[in-house]
C-alpha positions in Angstrom: 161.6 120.0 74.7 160.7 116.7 76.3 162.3 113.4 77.0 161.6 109.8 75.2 158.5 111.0 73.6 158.1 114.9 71.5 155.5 115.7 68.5 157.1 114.2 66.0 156.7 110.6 67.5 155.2 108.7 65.5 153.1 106.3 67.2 152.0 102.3 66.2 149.4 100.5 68.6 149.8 96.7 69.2 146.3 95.9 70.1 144.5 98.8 68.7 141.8 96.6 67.6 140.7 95.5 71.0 138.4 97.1 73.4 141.3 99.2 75.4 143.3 99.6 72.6 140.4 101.2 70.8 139.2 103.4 73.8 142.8 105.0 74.4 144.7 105.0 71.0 140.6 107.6 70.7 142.3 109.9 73.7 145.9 109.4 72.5 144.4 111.0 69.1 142.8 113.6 70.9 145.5 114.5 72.7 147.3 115.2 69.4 149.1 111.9 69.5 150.7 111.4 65.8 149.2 107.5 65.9 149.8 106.4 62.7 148.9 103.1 62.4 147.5 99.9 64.7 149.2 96.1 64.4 147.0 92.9 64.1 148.1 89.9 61.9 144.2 89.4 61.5 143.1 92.6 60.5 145.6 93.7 58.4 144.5 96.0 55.5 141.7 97.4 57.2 141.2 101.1 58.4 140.2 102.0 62.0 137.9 105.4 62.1 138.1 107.4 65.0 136.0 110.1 64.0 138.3 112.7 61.8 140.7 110.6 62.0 141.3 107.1 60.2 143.8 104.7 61.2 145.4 102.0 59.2 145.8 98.4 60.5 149.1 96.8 59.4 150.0 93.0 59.6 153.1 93.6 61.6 155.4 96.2 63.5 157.7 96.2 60.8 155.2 96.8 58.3 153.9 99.6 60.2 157.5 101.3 60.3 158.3 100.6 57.0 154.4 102.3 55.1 154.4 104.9 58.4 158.5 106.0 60.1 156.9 104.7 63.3 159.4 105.2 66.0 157.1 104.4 69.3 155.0 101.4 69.8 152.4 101.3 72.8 151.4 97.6 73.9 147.7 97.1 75.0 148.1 92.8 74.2 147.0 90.5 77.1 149.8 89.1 79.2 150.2 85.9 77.6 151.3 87.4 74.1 153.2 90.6 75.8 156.4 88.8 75.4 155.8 88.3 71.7 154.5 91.3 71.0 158.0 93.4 72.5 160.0 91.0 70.9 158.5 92.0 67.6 158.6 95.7 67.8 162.8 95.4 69.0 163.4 93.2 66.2 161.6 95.7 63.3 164.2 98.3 65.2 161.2 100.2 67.0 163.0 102.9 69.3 160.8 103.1 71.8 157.7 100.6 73.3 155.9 101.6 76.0 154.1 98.6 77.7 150.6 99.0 79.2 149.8 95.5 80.4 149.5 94.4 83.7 149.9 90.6 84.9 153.0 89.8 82.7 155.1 87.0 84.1 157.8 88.4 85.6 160.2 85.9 83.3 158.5 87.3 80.1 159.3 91.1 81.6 163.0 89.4 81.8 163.1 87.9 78.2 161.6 90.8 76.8 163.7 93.8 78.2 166.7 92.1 77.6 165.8 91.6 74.3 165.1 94.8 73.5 168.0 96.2 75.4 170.1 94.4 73.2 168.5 95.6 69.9 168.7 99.2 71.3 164.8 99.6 71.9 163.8 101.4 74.9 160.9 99.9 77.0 158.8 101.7 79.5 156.8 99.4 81.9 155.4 96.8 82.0 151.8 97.4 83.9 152.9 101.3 83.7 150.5 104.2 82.3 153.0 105.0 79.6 154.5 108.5 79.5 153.0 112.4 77.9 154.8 115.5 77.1 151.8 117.5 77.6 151.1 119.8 74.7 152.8 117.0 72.5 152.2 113.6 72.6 150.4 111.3 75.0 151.5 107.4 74.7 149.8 105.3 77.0 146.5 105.7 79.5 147.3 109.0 81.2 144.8 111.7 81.0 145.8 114.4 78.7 143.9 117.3 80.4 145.3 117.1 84.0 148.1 119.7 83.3 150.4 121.9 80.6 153.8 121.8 79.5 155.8 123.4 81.7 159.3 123.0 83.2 158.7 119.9 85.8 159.8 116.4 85.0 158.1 113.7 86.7 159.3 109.5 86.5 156.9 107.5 89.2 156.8 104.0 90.2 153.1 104.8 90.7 150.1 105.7 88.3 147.7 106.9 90.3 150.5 109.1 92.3 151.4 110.3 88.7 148.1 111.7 88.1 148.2 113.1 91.4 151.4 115.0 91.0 150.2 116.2 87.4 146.9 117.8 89.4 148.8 119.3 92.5 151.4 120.8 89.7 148.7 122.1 87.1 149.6 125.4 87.0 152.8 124.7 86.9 153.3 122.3 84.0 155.4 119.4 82.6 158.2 118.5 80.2 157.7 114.6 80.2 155.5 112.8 82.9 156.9 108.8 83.0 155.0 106.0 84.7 158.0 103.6 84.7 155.6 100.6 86.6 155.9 99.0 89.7 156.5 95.5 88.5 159.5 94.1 89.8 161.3 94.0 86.3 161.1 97.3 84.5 162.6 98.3 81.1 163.4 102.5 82.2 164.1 103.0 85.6 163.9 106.1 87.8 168.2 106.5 87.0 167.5 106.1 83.5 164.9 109.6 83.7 167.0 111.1 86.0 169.9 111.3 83.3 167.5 112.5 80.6 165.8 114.9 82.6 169.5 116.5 84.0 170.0 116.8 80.2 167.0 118.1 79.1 167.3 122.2 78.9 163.5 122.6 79.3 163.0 120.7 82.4 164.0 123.0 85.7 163.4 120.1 88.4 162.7 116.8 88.6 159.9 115.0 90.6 160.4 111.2 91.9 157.4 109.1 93.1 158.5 105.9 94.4 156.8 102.7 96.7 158.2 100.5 98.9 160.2 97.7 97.5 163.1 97.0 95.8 166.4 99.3 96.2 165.4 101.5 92.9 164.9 104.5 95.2 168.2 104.2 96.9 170.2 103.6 93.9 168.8 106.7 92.6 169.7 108.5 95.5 173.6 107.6 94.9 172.2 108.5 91.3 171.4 111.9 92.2 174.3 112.9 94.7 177.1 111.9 91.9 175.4 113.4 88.7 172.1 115.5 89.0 172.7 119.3 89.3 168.8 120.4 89.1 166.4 120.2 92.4 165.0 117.0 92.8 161.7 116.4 95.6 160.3 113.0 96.1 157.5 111.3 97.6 157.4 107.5 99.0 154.0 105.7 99.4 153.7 102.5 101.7 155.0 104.0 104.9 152.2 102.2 106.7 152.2 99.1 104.6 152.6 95.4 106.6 156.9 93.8 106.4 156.4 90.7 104.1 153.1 91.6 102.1 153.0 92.8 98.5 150.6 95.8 98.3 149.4 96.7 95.0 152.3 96.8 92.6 153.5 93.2 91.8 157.2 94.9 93.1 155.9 96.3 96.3 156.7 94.1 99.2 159.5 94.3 102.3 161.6 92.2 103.8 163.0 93.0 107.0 164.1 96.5 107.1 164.8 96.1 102.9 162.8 98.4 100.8 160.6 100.4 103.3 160.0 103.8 102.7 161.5 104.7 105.9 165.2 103.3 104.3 163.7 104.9 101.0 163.3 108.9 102.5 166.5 108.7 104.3 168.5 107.8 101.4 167.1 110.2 99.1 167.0 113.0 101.9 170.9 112.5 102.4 171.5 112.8 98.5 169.6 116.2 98.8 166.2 115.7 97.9 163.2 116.9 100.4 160.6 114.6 100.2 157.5 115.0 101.0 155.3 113.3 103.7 152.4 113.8 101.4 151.6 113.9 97.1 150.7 118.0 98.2 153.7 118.7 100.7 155.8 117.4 97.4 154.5 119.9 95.8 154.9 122.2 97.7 158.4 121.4 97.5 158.7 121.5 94.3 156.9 125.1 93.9 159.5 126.4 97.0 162.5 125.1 94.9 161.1 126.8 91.5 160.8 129.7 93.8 157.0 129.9 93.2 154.4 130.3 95.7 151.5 128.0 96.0 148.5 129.5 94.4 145.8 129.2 91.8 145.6 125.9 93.5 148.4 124.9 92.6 150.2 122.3 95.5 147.1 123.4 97.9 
């Protein structure tokens, strides 16, 4: 099993058209990614060939949903049309829209999360790598061929750190890896994985990447001590970041003693969680709690 995203998603890209939309909804197919259709007002009625495979271009979200029983959108429109482009997919009833862009306003991330809140759509991101359940689906940029399905879930603040986990946990494998973004506004939190992960019979123990900034870490934390019966490990990135910059990630910056990792490892750490000082000693963690010992590689 998997959570959010399993082989029979069926997968519309807003922005298929354009020079990253083309490029990944190419690895999303190779992946075995059910994509069933891309959505451009000005290209509607064409097909898209991507080699044995052939992709239809509809006019609008709805349309797509309505010719295909699309259930997943992934966004690849520039910022300035983001806000439209969610709105749209929530309103044709899309369940779940997984938001690639980076540079969104952070009142558009607002608008458009609400929105689709209300409408019952789930959003993942913005300025995330989307989410895979390896051996299943892939929606978003992450790179199919890092790991294998397995019984480790993963939900990361972090991209890069995603991928990272994925490698150091290869031999291990994945139910669902989630890039939930670092902006300051995102649609599916760390709580929000958490909960589908502790229900999910497949996954064994859950992995948590976060950054500095924010509370989202400690929240979890009380998340995890009241309602999360599997192991949980966790790594923090940004202990040696500067108080009052934002590094990287549009929702990585301290105030005071708010949001460091230091706060961030003691409240997970008193909730139960070991957390690693680096991505490998996190997995090393996690093989010790799966009662597996590090080899082939794997957390080395």
């Amino acid at each position: 099993m998997a959570i959010h995203l399993t082989k029979e998603s069926k997968v519309l890209v807003q922005g298929m058209t354009g020079a990253e939309g083309m490029k990944h909804t190419r690895r999303m197919l190779a992946a075995g990614t059910d994509v069933v259709g891309g959505v451009n007002p000005r290209k509607a009625g064409r097909t898209v060939d991507f080699g044995e495979r052939s992709v239809p271009v509809f006019g609008s979200v709805r349309e797509g949903i309505e010719r295909t029983g699309a259930d997943v959108t992934v966004v690849f429109v520039p910022p300035a049309f983001a806000k439209a482009a969610v709105t749209e997919a929530a309103d044709a009833g899309i369940g779940l829209a997984v938001v690639i862009t980076e540079g969104i306003p952070v009142h558009d991330s607002v608008a458009f999360t609400a929105h689709a809140k209300a409408r019952g759509t789930r959003v993942v991101g913005p300025n995330c790598p989307g989410l895979i359940s390896p051996g299943q689906s892939n929606a978003g940029i992450v790179p199919p061929d890092i790991t294998k399905p397995g019984p480790v879930g993963l939900v990361s603040k972090s991209g890069t750190l995603t991928y990272q986990l994925m490698y150091e946990l290869r031999e291990v494998g994945f139910s669902t890896c989630v890039g939930i973004g670092g902006d300051p506004v995102v649609g599916t939190t760390h709580i929000d994985c958490l909960a589908a992960f502790e229900d999910d019979p497949d996954t064994e123990l859950v992995v948590l990447i976060g950054e500095i900034g924010g509370d989202a870490e400690e929240r979890a934390a009380d998340y995890i001590r009241d309602h999360v019966t599997k192991p949980v490990v966790g790594y923090i990135a940004g202990f040696t970041a500067p108080e009052g910059r934002t590094m990287g990630h549009a929702g990585a910056i301290v105030s005071g003693s708010s949001g460091t990792a230091r706060a961030k490892r003691a409240a997970l750490e008193a909730a139960g969680v070991r957390v690693g000082s680096t991505p490998t000693e996190t997995a090393r963690h996690a093989l010790a709690a799966l009662g597996r010992p590090a080899r082939d590689g794997a957390g080395a």
